[in-house]
VOPAGU-2260 file (C-alpha; in pm, 1 decimal, decimal comma):
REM VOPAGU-2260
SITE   aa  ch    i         X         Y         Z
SITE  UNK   A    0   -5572,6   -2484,8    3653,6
SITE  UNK   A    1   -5276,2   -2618,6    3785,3
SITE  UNK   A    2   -5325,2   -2965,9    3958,9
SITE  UNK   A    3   -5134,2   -2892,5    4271,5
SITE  UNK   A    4   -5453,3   -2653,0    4245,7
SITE  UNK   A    5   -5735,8   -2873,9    4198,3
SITE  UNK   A    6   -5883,1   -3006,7    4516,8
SITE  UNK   A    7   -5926,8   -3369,3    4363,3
SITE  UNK   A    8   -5555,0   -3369,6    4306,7
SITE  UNK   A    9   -5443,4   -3308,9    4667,8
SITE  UNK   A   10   -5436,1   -3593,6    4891,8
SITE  UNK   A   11   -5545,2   -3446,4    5183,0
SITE  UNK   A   12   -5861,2   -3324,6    5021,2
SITE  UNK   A   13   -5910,0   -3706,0    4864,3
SITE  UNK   A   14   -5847,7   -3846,6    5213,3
SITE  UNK   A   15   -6120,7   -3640,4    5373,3
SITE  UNK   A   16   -6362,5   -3690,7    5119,6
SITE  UNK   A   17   -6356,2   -4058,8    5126,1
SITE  UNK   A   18   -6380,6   -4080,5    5502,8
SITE  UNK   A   19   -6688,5   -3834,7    5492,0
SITE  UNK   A   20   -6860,2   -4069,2    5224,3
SITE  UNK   A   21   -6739,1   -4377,6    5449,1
SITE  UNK   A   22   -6900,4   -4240,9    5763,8
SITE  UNK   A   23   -7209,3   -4113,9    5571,8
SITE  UNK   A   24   -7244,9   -4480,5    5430,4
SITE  UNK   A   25   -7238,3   -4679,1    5789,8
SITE  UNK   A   26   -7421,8   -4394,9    5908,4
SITE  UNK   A   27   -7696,1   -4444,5    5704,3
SITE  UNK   A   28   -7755,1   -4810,9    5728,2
SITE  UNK   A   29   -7883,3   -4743,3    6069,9
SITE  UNK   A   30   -8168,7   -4532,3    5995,7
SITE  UNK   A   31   -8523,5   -4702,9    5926,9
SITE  UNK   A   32   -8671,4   -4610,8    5624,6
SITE  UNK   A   33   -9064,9   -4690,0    5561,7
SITE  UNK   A   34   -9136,6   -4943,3    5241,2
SITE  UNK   A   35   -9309,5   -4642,0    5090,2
SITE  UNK   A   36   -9011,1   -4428,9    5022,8
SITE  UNK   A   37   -8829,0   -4746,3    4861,6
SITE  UNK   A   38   -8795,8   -4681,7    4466,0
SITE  UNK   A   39   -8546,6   -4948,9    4377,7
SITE  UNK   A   40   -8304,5   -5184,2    4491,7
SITE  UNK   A   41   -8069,2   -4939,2    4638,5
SITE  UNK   A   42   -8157,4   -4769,9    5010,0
SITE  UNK   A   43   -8289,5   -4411,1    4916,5
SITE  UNK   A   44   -7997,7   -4229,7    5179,8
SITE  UNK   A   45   -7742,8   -4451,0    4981,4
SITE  UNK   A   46   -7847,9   -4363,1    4653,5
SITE  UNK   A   47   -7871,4   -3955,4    4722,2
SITE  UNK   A   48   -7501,4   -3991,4    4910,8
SITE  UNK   A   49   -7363,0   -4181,1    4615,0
SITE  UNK   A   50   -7524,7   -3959,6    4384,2
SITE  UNK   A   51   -7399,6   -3577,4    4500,0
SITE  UNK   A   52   -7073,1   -3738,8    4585,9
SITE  UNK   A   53   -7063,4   -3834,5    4173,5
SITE  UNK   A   54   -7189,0   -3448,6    4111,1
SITE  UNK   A   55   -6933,4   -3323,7    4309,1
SITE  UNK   A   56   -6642,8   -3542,8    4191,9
SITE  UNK   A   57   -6502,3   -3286,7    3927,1
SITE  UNK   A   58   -6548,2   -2962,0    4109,3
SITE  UNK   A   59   -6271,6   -2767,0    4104,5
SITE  UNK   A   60   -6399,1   -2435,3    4209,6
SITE  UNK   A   61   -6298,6   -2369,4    4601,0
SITE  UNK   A   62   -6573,8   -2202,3    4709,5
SITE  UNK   A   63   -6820,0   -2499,4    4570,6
SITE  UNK   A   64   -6594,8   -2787,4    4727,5
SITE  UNK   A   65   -6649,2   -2606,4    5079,4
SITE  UNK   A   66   -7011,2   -2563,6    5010,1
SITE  UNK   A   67   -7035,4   -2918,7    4951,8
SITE  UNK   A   68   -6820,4   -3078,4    5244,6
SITE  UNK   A   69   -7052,5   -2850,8    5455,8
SITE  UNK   A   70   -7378,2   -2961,5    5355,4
SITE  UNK   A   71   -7176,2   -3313,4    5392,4
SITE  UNK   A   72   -7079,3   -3246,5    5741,5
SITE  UNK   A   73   -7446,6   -3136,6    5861,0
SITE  UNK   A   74   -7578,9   -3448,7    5679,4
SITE  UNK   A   75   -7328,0   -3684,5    5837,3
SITE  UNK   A   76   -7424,8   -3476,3    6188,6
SITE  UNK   A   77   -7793,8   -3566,4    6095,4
SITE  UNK   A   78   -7756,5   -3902,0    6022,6
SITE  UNK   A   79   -7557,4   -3979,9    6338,7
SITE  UNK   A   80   -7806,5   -3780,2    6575,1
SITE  UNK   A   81   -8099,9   -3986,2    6435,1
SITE  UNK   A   82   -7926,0   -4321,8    6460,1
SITE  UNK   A   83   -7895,1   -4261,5    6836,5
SITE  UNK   A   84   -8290,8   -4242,5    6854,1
SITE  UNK   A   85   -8356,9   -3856,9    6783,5
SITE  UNK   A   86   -8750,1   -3832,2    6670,0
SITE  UNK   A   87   -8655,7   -3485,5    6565,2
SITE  UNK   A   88   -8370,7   -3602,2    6354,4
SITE  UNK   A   89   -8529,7   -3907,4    6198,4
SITE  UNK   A   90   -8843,3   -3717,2    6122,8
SITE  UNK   A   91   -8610,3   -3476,3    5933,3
SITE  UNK   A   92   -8457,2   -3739,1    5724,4
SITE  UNK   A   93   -8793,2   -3833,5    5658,1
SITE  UNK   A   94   -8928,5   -3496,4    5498,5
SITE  UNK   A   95   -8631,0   -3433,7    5317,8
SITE  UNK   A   96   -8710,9   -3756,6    5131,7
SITE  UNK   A   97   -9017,9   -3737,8    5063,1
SITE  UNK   A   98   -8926,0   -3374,8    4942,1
SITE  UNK   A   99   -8601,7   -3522,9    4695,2
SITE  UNK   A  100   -8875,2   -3764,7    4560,5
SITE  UNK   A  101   -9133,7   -3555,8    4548,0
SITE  UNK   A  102   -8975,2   -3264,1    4306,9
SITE  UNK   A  103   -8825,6   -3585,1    4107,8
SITE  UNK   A  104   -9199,9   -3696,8    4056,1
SITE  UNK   A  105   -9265,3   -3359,7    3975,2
SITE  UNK   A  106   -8988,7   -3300,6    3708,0
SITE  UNK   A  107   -9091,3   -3652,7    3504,8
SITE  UNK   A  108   -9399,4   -3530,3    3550,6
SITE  UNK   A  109   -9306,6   -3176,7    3354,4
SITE  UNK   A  110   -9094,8   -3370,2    3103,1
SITE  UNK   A  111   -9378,5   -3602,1    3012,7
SITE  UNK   A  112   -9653,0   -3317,3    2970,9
SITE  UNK   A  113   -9353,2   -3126,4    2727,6
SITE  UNK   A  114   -9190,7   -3377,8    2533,2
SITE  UNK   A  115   -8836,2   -3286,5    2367,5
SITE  UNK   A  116   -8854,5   -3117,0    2019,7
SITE  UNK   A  117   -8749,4   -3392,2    1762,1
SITE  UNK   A  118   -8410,4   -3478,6    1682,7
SITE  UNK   A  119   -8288,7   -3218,2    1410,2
SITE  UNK   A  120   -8283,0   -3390,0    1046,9
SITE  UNK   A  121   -7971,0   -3587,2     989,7
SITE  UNK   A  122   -7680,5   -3449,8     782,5
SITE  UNK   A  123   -7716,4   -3435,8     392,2
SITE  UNK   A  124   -7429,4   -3714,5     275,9
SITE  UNK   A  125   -7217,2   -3549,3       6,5
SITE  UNK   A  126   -7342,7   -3696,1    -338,4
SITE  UNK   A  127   -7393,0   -3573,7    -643,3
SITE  UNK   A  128   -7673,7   -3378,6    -836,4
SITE  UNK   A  129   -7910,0   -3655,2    -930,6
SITE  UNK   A  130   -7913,1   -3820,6   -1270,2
SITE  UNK   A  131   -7568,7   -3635,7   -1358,6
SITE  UNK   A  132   -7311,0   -3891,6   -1479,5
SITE  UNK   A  133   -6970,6   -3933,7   -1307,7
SITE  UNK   A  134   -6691,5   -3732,3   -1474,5
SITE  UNK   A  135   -6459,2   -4031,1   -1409,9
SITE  UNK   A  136   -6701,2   -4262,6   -1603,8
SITE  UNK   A  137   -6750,6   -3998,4   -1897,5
SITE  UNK   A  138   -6390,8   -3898,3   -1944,8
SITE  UNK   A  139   -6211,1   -3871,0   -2167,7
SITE  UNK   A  140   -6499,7   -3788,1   -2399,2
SITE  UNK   A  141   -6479,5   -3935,9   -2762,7
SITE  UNK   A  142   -6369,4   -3649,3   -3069,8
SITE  UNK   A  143   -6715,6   -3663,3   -3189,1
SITE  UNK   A  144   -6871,5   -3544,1   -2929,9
SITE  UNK   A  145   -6635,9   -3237,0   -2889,7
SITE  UNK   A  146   -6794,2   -2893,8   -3008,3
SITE  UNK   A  147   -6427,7   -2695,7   -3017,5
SITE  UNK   A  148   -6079,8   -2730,2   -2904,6
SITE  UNK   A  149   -6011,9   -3030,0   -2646,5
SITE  UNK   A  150   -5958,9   -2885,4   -2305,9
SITE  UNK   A  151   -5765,2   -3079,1   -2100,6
SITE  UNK   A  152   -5926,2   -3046,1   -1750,3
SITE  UNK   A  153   -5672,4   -2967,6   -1437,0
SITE  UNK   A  154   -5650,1   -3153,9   -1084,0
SITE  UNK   A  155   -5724,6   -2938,2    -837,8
SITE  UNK   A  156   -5754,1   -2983,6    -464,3
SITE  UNK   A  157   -6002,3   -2849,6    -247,5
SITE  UNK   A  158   -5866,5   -2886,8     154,9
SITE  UNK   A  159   -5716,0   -3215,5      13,4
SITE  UNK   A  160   -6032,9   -3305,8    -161,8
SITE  UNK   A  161   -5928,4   -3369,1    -544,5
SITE  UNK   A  162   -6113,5   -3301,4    -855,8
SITE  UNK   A  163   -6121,1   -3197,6   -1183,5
SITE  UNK   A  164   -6194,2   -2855,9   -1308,1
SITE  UNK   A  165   -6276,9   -2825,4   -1648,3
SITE  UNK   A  166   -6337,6   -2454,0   -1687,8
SITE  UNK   A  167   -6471,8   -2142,1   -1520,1
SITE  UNK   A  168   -6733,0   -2091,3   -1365,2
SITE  UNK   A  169   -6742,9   -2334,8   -1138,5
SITE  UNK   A  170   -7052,2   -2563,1   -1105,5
SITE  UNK   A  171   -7263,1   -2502,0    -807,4
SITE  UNK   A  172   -7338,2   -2869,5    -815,2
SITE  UNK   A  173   -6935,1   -2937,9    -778,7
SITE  UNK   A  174   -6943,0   -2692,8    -533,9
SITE  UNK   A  175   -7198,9   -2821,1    -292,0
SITE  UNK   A  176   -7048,4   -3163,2    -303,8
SITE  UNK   A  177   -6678,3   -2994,0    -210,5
SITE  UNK   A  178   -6892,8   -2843,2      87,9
SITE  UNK   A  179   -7076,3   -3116,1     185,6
SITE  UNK   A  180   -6738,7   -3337,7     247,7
SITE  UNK   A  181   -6539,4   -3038,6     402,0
SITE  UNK   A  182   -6856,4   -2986,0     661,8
SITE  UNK   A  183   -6826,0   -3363,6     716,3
SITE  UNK   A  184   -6476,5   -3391,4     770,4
SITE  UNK   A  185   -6494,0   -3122,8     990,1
SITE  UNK   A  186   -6746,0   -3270,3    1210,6
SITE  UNK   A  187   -6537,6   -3573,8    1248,5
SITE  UNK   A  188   -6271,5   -3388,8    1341,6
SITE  UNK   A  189   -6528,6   -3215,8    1599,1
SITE  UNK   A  190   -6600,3   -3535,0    1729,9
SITE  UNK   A  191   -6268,4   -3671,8    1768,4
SITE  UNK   A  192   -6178,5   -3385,6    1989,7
SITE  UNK   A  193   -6507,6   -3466,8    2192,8
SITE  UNK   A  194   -6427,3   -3770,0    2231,4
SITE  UNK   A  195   -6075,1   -3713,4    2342,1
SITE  UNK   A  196   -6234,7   -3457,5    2596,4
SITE  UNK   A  197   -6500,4   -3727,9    2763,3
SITE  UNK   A  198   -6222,1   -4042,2    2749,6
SITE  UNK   A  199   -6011,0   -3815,9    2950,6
SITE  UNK   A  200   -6335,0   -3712,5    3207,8
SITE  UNK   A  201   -6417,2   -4101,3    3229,2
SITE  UNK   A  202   -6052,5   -4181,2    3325,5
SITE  UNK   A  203   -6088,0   -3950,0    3625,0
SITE  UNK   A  204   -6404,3   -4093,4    3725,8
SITE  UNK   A  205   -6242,2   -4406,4    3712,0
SITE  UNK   A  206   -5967,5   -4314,7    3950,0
SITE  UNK   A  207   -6234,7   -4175,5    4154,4
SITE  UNK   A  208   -6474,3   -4442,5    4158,8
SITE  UNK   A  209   -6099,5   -4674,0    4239,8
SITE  UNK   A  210   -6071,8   -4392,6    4548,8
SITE  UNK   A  211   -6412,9   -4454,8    4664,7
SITE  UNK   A  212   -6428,6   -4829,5    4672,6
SITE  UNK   A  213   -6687,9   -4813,9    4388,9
SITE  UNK   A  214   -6498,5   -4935,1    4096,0
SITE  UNK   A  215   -6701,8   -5200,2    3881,2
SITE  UNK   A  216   -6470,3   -5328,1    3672,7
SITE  UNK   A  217   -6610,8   -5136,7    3356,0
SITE  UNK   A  218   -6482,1   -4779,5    3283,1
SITE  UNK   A  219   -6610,8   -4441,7    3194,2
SITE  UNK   A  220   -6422,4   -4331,4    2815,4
SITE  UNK   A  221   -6509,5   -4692,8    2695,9
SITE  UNK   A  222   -6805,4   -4545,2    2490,7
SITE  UNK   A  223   -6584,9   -4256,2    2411,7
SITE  UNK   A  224   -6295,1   -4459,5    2287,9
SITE  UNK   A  225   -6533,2   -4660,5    2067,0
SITE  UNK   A  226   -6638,3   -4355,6    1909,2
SITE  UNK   A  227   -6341,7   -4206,5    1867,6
SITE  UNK   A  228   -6203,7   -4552,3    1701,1
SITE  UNK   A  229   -6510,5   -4557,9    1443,8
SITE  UNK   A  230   -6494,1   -4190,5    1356,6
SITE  UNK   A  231   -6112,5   -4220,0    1274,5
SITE  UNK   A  232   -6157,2   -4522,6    1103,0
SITE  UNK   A  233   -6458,1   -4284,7     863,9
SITE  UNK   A  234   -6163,2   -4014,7     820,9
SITE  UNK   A  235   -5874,9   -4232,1     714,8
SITE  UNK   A  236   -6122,8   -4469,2     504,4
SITE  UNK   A  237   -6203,6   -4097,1     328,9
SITE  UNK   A  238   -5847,2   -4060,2     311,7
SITE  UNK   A  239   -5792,0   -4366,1     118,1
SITE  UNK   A  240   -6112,5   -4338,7    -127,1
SITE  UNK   A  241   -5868,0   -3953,4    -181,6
SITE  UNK   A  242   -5582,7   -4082,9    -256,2
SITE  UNK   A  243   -5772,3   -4342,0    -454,7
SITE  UNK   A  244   -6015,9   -4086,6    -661,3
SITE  UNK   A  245   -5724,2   -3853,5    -757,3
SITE  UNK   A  246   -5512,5   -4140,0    -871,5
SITE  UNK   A  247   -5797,7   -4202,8   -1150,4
SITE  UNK   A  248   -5806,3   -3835,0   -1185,3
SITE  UNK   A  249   -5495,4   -3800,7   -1246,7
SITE  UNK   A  250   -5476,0   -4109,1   -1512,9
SITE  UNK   A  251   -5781,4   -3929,1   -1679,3
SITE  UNK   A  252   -5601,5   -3631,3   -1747,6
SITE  UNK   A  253   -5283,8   -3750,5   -1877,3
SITE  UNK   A  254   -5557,2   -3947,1   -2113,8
SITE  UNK   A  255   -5690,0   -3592,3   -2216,0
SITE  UNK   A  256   -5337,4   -3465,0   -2266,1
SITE  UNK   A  257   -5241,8   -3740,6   -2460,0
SITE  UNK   A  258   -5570,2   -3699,5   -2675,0
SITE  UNK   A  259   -5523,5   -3311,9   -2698,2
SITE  UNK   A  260   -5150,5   -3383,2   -2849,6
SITE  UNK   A  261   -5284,5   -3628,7   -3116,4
SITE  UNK   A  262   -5588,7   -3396,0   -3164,8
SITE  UNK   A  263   -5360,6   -3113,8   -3216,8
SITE  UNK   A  264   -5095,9   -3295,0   -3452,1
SITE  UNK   A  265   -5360,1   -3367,2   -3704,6
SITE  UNK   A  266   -5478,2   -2996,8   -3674,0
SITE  UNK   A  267   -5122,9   -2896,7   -3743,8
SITE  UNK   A  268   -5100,7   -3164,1   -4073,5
SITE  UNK   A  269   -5476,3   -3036,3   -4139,4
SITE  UNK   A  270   -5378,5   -2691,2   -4113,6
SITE  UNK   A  271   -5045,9   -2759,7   -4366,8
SITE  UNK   A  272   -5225,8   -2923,7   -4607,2
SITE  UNK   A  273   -5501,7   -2636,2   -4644,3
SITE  UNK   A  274   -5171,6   -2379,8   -4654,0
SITE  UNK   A  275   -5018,6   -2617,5   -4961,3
SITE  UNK   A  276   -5332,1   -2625,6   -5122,8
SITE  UNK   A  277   -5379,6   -2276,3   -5119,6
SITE  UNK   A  278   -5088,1   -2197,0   -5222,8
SITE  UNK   A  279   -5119,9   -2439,7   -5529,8
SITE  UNK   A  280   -5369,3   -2241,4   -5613,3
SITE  UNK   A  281   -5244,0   -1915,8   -5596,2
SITE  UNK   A  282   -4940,5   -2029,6   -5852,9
SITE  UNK   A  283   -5152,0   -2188,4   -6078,5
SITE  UNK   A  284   -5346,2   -1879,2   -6062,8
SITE  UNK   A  285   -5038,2   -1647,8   -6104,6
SITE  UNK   A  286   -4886,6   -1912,2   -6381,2
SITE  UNK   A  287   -5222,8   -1853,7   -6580,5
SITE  UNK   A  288   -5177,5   -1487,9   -6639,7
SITE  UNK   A  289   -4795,9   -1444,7   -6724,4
SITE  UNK   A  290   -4813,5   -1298,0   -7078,8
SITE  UNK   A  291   -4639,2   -1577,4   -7370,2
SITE  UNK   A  292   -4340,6   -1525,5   -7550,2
């Protein structure tokens, strides 16, 4: 929506709704309110005023904004007919107390008698199949333990995850890990846009709390923000460890390529020597049964 739209943008709409909250606070200062209906340190009609006006601070829908400086209106009429000694009036503050608190008791009532479910199970960290050894602490293997032909493994990367792929199939363990730190990523990616989302909500409710005469001196996004700076510092550590793991990737394979050219040179000499020997053979063979002259 534009914000020549929104009604929290407009400052005739901002000037209005501060001097209805004003009023409704001196208003309500005059009213008595028994020790009974006291539940903390702040005055029960303060605490209910401060409390839609904090609901109602990012509505943006018309109809809802009207609703709302109506039901202010008749509650600022209220207050101001029972602070000029109205039985009627005060007796109707009263009730509508007693009711506020009353469906409160009843909903912590409800949530203690049905608990939450638990919190789901946590994430599974990428990590490898257990008891497998690391590739980079393997590699390059030794001649010896070679059944065939060297195969020098390629460097691969996965949504700019490196590793090593050594032949087809691949492994459904190598696979689960690749999924495991795409999911991950992707959820810190999630969160960072979260984040971004709620530090821009708390900077509004700053301004509004600065409109109201509420401001604190502590602001709204600063959990955000913190969030957002650890979960960015996560994705460019993983970044790093990357760049990092395909570096020794890489060095591994030019270790196998270098081995797989030696390996294959003495093949080559192996496979020349067989041919002259063969063919050594063969001549000596053919030598022993020309016929003498």
């Amino acid at each position: 929506m534009p914000k020549q739209f929104i009604p929290q943008k407009r400052g005739a709409h901002r000037i209005a709704c501060i001097a209805l909250y004003r009023a409704l606070l001196s208003k309500c200062r005059l009213i008595d309110i028994p020790p009974s209906l006291h539940r903390g340190n702040v005055p029960p009609i303060k605490y209910l005023i401060r409390r839609q006006f904090r609901r109602n601070s990012q509505v943006t829908s018309n109809p809802l904004v009207v609703a709302a400086l109506r039901v202010g209106y008749e509650a600022e009429e209220l207050l101001h007919t029972a602070s000029t000694g109205s039985d009627a009036a005060h007796s109707k503050i009263l009730e509508l107390l007693r009711g506020v608190q009353a469906e409160g008791d009843s909903a912590r009532l409800e949530n203690a008698a049905n608990p939450p479910l638990p919190p789901p199970p946590p994430p599974r960290k990428p990590e490898p199949y257990p008891g497998a050894i690391p590739v980079l602490k393997q590699r390059p293997l030794p001649k010896s333990q070679l059944t065939g032909k060297r195969g020098v493994p390629k460097l691969i990367s996965a949504n700019l995850i490196p590793f090593l792929r050594f032949k087809k199939p691949q492994s459904v363990f190598l696979t689960r890990v690749l999924s495991d730190k795409i999911d991950q990523r992707q959820r810190r990616h999630d969160t960072i846009d979260r984040m971004g989302v709620l530090m821009e909500l708390g900077s509004m409710e700053d301004d509004w709390d600065e409109e109201l005469g509420m401001g604190e001196g502590r602001q709204w996004g600063a959990a955000a923000y913190t969030e957002r700076k650890a979960v960015s510092s996560n994705l460019d550590r993983a970044v790093r460890a990357n760049i990092a793991l395909s570096r020794k990737m890489l060095r591994i394979v030019d270790k196998e390529q270098r081995l797989a050219d030696i390996e294959k040179r003495e093949w080559l000499r192996e496979k020349r020597k067989r041919y002259r020997q063969r063919k050594r053979e063969r001549d000596e063979a053919l030598q022993g049964e020309l016929p003498k002259y």
